[in-house]
N, C-alpha and C positions, 0 to 999 in steps of 0.2 A: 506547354505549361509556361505561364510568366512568372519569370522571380525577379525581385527591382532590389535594389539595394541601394544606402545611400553614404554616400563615404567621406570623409574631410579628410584635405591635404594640403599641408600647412605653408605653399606656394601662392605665389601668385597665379592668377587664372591665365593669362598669355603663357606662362611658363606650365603651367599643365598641359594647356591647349598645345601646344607645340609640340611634349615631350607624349600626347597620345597619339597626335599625325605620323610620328617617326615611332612604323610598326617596329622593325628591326630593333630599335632602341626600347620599344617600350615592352616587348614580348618576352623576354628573359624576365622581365617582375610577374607573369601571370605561371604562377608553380604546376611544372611540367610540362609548362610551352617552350616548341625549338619550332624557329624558324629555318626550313630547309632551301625556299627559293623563293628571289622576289622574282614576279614573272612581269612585272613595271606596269604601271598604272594603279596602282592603289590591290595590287591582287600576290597573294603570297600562298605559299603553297607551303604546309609544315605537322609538324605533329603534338599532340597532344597525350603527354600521361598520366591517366589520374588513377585514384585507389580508394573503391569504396567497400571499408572491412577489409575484409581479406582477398576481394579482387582487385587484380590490376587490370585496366583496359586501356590501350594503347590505339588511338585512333588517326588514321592521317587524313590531310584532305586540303582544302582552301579554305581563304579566308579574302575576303575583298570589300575594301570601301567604297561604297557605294551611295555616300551623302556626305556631305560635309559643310555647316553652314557658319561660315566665321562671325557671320553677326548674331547670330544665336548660339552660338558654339554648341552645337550637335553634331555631332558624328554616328552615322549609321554603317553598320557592319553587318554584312552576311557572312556563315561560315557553313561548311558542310564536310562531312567526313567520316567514314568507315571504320570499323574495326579493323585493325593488323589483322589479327589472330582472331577469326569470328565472322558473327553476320548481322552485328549492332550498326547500325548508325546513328547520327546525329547533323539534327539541323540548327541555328541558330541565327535569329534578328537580334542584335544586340545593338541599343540606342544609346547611346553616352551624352550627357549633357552637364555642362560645368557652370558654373554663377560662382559671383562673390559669396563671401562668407566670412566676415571680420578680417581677419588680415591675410585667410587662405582662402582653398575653393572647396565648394560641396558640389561632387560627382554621383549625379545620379546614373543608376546604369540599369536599365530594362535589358530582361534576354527574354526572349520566348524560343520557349526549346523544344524540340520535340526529339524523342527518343526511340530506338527500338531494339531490344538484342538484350544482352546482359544488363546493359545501363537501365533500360524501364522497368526493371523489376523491385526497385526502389521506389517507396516514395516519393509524392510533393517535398512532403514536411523533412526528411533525409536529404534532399536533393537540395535545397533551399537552405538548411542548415551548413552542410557543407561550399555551399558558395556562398553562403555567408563567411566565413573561417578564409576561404581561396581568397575571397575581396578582401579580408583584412590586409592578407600578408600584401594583397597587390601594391595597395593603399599604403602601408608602409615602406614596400622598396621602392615607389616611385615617388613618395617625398624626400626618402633618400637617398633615390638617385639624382632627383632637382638639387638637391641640396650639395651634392659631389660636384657635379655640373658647375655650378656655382663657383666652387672653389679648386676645377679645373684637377678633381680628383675622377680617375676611375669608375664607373657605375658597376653595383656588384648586381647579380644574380637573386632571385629566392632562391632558397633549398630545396630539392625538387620535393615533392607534398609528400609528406607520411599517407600512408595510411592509416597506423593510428593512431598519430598526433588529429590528425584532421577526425579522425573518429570519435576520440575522448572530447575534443573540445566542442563537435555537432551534437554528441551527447549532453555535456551540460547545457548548451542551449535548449535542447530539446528540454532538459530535468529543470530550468528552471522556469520555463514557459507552460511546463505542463502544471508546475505545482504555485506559478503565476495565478491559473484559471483555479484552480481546487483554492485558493486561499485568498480567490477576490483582485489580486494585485496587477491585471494587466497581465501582458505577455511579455517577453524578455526579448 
């Protein structure tokens, strides 16, 4: 399944481009990501915990850069990885691409994901609502972790994801994109 997202962050684009090459740095902003080992060359080995409803699935596995083109600022990332506890997996192409955007950058992000276990039993429209919610927070701690940088402050962490914070708020996305179409208005 592909879900794209597109995010603004109110840096400059060298200062994004730089602060998404530096996985270690950049992987405490994505909620529930631990980085457990860089295995050197663009390849990291770590885990992932997310919570949809009232499950938790904890997956570990790798993650590797595998394109990277400074004059286009694209970055292409593989990621692949197993349930802990279980017999899900997860694949993932994720394309990040940055451009201007008035005085910050607009991050586009393609994943194509494929699933199987616990996690595919959700949803497109669940799955896509909740990384819509995951991207915000990214998209927030990492203009404020640029922005710490900056002023030679600390970079903090997200909170690792609710479940159902992340629930309530994929919900209203959902409620207001449903009742978008029933009332003419577009989707949300």
């Amino acid at each position: 399944m592909l879900i794209e997202n597109e995010i603004d962050v109110a840096a400059p684009v060298e200062q994004v481009w730089n602060y998404m090459l530096d996985v270690p740095r950049m992987a405490p902003c994505i909620p529930g990501a631990e980085i457990t080992e860089d295995s050197g060359g663009g390849t990291y080995k770590g885990r992932v915990t997310t919570k949809m409803g009232p499950v938790t699935m904890k997956f570990a596995g790798t993650a590797e850069i595998v394109e990277q083109d400074q004059a286009g600022k694209r970055i292409v990332m593989d990621a692949s990885g197993s349930e802990e506890k279980g017999k899900g997996q997860a694949n993932m192409k994720m394309t990040s691409t940055l451009a201007s955007s008035g005085n910050g950058t607009r991050l586009k992000v393609s994943q194509d994901l494929q699933l199987s276990g616990a996690a595919a039993q959700y949803g497109r429209g669940m799955i896509q609502d909740v990384t819509n919610v995951l991207m915000r927070d990214f998209a927030k701690c990492l203009q404020d972790n640029i922005g710490k940088a900056g002023r030679g402050e600390a970079p903090a962490a997200t909170k690792p994801a609710s479940g159902f914070s992340i629930g309530m708020q994929a919900m209203v996305t959902a409620l207001k994109r449903f009742f978008g179409r029933i009332f003419g208005k577009g989707s949300a």
